[in-house]
C-alpha positions in Angstrom: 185.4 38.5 84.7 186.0 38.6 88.4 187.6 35.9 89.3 186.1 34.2 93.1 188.8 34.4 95.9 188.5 32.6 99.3 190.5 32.0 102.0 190.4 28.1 102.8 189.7 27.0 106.6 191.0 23.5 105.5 192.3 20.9 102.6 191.4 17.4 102.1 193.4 15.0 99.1 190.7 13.5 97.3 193.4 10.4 95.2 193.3 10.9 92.0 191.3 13.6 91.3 192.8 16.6 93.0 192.3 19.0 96.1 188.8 19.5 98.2 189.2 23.4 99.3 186.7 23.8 102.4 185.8 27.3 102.2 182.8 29.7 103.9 180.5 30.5 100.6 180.5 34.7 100.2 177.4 34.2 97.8 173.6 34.2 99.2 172.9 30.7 96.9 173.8 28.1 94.5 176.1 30.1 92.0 177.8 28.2 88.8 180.7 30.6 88.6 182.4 28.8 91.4 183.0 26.3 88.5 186.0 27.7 87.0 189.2 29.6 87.7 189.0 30.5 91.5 191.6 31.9 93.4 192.4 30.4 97.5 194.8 31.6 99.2 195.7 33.9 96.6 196.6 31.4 94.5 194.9 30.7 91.0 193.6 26.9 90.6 190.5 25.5 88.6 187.4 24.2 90.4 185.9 21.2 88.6 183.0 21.2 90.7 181.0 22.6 94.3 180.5 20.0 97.2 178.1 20.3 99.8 179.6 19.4 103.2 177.3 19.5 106.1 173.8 20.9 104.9 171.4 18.7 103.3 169.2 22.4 102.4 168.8 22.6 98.5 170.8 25.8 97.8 173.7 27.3 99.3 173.6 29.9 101.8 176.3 32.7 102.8 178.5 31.5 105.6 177.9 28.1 105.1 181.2 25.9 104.4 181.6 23.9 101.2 184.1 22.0 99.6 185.9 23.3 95.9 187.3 20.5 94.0 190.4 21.6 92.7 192.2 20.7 89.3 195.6 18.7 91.1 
């Protein structure tokens, strides 16, 4: 299994439940892999779950920056 890797463009502290990774999405839509082991920064940390930041559109497109919540 290939494990996602992203480089992040910024970190939020969500208090209590972990990290929010802000990353640019490398897929073309919505893809439940991202749920799982990912790797930012070169670092491995679990994702609990895909945030939409800015679009309201009903998939996820390529280039477009969401948030990873992160296992803390």
């Amino acid at each position: 299994m290939e494990i996602p890797e992203f480089t992040p463009n910024g970190w939020r502290e969500i208090k209590g439940a972990g990290w929010l990774a802000l990353v640019d999405c490398n897929r073309s839509r919505d893809d439940p892999g991202l749920v799982g082991p990912v790797k930012i920064a070169g670092k491995l940390y679990e994702c609990i779950a895909v945030k939409r930041t800015l679009s309201r559109r009903p998939t996820i497109h390529r280039g477009e920056t969401i948030g990873l919540l992160l296992k803390d």
